[in-house]
N, C-alpha and C positions, 0 to 999 in steps of 0.2 A: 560364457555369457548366460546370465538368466533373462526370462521373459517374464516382465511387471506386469500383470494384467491389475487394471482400474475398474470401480465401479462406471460401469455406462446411466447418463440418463438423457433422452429423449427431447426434441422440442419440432413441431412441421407447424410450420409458418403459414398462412393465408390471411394477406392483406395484413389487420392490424389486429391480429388475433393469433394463438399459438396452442394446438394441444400438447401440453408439457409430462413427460413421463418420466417421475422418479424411480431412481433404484428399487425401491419395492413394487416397483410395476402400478405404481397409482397415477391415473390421469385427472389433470387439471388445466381447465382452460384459463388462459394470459389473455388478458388486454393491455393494450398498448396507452399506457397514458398518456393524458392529454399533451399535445406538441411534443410525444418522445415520440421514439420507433422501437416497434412490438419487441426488437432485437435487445434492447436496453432492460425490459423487463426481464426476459427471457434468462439473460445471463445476472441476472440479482437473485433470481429465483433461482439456479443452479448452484450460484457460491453460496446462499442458504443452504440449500440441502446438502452440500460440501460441511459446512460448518456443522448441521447437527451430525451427519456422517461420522467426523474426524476425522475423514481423510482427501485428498483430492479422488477428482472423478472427471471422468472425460463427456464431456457435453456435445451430444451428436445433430447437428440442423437439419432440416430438408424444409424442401416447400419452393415457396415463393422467392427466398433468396439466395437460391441455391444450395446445395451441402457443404458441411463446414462442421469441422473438430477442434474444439478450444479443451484446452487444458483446466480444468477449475482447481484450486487449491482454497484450503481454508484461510489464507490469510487476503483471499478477496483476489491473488494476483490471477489473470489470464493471460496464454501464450497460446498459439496454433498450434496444432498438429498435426501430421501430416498422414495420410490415409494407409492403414496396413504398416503404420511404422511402430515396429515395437520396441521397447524401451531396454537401450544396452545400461544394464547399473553396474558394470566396470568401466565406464567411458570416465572420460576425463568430468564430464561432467554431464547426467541422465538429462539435462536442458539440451545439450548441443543435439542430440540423437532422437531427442521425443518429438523433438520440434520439426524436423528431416526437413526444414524450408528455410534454414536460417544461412545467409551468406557464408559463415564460416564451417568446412567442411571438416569431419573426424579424420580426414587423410593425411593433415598436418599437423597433428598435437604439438610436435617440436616448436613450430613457429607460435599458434595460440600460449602455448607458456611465456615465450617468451614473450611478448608482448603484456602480457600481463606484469611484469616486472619493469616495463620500459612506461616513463613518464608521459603520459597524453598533455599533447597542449592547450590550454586554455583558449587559445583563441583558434579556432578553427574555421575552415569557409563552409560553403552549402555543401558540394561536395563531400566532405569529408561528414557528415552530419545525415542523420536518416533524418527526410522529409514527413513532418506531421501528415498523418491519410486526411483523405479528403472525403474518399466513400467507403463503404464496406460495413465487414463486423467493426475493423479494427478505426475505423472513424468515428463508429459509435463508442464503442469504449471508452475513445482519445476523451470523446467529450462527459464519460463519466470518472473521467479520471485515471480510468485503469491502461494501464499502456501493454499491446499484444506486440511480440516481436515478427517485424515484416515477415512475410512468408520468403521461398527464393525467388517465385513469378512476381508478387509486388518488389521484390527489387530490382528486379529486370527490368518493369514497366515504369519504375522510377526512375532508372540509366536511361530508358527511352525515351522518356522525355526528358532529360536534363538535354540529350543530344540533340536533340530535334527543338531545344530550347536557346543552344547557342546561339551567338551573333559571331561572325566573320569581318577583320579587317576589309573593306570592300565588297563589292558583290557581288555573290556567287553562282553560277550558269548553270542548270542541270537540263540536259536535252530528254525527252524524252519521245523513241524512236522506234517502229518497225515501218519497213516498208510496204508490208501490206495491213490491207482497211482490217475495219472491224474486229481489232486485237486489243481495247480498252486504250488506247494512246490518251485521251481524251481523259476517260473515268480516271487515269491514274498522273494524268496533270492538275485536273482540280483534286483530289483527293490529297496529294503531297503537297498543293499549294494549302491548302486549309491546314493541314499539321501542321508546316511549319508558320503559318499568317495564325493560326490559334493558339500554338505552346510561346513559340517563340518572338509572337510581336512583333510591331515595324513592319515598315512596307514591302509587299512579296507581291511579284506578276507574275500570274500565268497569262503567256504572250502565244494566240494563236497562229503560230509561223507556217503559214499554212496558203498554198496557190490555189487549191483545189478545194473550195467548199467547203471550210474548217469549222467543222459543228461546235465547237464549244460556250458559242456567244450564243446557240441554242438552249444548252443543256445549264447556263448559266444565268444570276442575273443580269438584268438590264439598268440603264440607269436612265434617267428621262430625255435621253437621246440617243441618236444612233450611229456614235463616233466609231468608226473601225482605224486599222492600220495607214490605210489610205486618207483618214484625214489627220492624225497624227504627221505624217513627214511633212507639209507643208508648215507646220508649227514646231519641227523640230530647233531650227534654227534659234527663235524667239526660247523657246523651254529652255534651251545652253547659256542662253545671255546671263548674266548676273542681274538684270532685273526681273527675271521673271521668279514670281513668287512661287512657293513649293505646292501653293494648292494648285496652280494651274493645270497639271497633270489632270485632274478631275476632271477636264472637260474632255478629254481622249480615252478614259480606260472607266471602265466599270465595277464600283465598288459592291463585293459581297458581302450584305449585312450581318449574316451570321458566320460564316467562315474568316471573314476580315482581309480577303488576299483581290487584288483589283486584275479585271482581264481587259487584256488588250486585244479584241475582235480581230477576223479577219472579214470581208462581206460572202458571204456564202452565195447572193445572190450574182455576182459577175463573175463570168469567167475566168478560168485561170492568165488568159491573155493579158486581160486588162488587170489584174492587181498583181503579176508577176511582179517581187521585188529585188533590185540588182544589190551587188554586193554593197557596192559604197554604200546605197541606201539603206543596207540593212546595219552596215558598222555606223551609220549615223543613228538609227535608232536604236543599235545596242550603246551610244553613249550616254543617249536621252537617258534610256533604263539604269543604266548604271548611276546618274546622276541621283533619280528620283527612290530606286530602290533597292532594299540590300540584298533582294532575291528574286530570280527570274528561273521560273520554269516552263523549257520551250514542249510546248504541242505541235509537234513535226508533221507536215503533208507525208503522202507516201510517195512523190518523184525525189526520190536521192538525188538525182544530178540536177534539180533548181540549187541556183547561186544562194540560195538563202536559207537551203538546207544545209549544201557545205559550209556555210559561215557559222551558220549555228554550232556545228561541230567543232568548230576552229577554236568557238569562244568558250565555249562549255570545259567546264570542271568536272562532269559526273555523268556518264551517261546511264538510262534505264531504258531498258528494253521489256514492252510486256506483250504476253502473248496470252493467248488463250489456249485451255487445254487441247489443243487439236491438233495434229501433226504438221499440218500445210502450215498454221501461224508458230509453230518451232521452228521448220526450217527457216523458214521465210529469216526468225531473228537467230539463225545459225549463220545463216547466208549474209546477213548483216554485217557481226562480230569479224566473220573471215574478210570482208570488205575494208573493213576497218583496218584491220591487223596488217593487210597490205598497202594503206594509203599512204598514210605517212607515219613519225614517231608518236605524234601528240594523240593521231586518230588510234593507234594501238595502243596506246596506254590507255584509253579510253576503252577501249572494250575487253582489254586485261583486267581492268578494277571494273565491269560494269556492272551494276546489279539487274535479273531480269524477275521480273513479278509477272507469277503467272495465275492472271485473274480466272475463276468459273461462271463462265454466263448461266452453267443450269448446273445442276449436282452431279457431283461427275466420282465416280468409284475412284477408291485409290488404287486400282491397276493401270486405270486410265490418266491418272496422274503423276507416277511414279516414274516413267521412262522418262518425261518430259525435264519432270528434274534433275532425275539422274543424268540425263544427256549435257543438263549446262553445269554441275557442278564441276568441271575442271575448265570448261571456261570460260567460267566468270567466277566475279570474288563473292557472291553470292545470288543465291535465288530463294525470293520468298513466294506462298499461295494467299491468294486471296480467297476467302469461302466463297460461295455462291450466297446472294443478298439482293433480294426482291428490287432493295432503293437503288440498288447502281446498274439494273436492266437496262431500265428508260427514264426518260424524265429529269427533271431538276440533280442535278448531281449537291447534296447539302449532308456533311459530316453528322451532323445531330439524325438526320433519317437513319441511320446503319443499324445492322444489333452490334452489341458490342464486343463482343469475338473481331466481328469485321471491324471495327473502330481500329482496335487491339492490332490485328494485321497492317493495318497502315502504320500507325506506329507506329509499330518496329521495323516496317519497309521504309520509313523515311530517317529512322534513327539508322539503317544498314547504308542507305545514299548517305549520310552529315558524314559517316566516317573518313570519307573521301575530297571532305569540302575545304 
């Protein structure tokens, strides 16, 4: 194998400007014209000096939109590439290996040939078809025509949300559970209801199933009443009738403007005595929900042995368990799973497939997060981390607040729960 070394040239981004360094080492500053983005100048200016060049060269980013390696060639095409990846020129083809982010991997050359010889279909579905980008370098390209081939993380983040974008024949139950407080039960019921109520569309409740003071109708919006749980059941009968219309729900649950997924309160302010809900009551209400929407994710109290917690589990498809980095809220969701696994068949299958998201309330080293993981990968089907993110501390819990790492995290934590739905 030889190593291709390219001319390198330079570009660091701030706002709508760019100091650009040609191969000769000369600097010149880009502006961004008018309604483009600085990014579009930036790479016309590279395939220029490409061109008087004669040869491709590799175009290195930094700054404002992060760092980023495009491939320039003189005939104007761009492809990524991927960092410290050097160019194998016996490979099957110097694309598949420069680009080190491209779905199809050099491990299989037998199969890539072969497909090459085999007839593609004309008509294909979404699936089968790389999704035009929507942001990045390679959005901007899209819209000056030049097409970059996905990296391997934009294709990932594309299966993420194609999954977390499906619809389910009927509707689908994910509980999510520990027994003790202040483990993000809450943060990680709105956060999974908003992925799937924003990729995936159509009506998604998170339903706070909760005796004991269920903060979520806190940390959520309101809507210009103060309908909880408890006045729901009195109308449950009327919402099953075949004359009640589909908006009626509206006057029982709480629409989130931006996130799009409605919650069903509990009253934080009565005691658990007085809004304990019994079983029948709660399978009347999970038919209401089923009626009205094609996804329900429960925010579980911490008394396991209320009737309305076991039911929850009964109905549920998917359970999540989240914890925080700290030993007492691992056990605590170790202590759970073992629970489970001896209740009955449906409740261990349930904690065989469960995924546990283990969220950081404050920055936490990765020595301090490693065990915790380690400890649930065999039992459960996976475990993801949440970063630590100033927005899911306190306050309004709203998707568009996150950075976007943490966006990123849920998304994949909620495309790891669809697997199972």
């Amino acid at each position: 194998m030889t190593i291709a070394t390219r001319p390198l040239v330079y570009a660091n981004v701030s706002g709508d400007t760019a100091e650009f360094i040609s191969i000769d080492g000369d600097t010149e500053r880009l502006h961004a014209a008018p309604a483009e983005d600085i990014r579009a100048s930036i790479v016309r200016r590279a395939i220029a000096e490409a061109q008087v060049a004669g040869s491709e060269l590799e175009l290195v980013t930094s700054g404002d939109r992060g760092d980023h390696r495009l491939l320039i060639r003189t005939d104007g095409s761009v492809e990524g590439v991927k960092v410290d990846e050097p160019v194998d020129e016996s490979a099957d083809s110097a694309t598949d290996v420069a680009t080190g982010a491209v779905a199809i991997g050099s491990e299989q050359p037998t199969t890539r040939r072969a497909a090459r010889t085999e007839r593609r279909s004309f008509i294909t579905t979404d699936d089968e078809t790389e999704r035009s980008p929507s942001t990045g370098w390679r959005a901007i390209l899209a819209r000056l025509g030049i097409t970059v081939r996905a990296s391997a993380e934009e294709l990932r983040r594309e299966a993420d949300q194609r999954a977390v974008a499906q619809h389910w024949a009927g509707c689908r139950t994910i509980a999510v559970a520990n027994g003790k407080g202040g483990v993000g039960k809450t943060m990680t019921t709105a956060m999974l209801s908003a992925v799937f109520a924003r990729y995936g569309g159509g009506p998604v409740l998170a339903w706070d199933n909760n005796d004991t003071r269920g903060t979520l109708g806190w940390r959520t919006e309101s809507g210009r009443y103060d309908s909880t749980v408890q006045d729901l059941l009195p109308a449950a009968d009327w919402l099953l009738s075949p004359d009640a219309p589909i908006s009626d729900i509206a006057n029982y649950v709480h629409h989130q403007t931006q996130d799009r997924y409605d919650v069903l309160r509990s009253n934080p302010e009565l005691l658990a005595a007085r809004q304990r809900i019994e079983s029948t009551e709660f399978d009347l209400l999970m038919r209401v929900a089923a009626r009205y929407f094609r996804m329900v994710v429960f925010d579980s109290g911490n008394d396991e042995s209320a009737e309305r917690w076991l039911r929850m589990v009964d109905a549920s498809y998917q359970l999540v368990i989240p914890t925080i980095a700290a030993r007492e809220s691992a056990e605590s969701a170790a202590l759970l799973l073992e629970a489970l696994l001896a209740r009955d068949d449906h409740s261990a299958e349930l904690a065989r497939n469960a995924v546990v998201v283990v969220t950081l309330s404050e920055r936490a080293s990765a020595s301090e997060i490693r065990p915790i993981v380690e400890g649930f990968t065999d039992l459960v089907r996976a475990v993801h981390v949440i970063p630590f993110d100033p927005a899911l501390k306190s306050g309004p819990l709203r998707f568009d607040a996150l950075r976007p790492v943490t966006q990123r995290a849920w998304v994949r934590t909620a495309a790891s729960v669809a697997e199972k739905l």
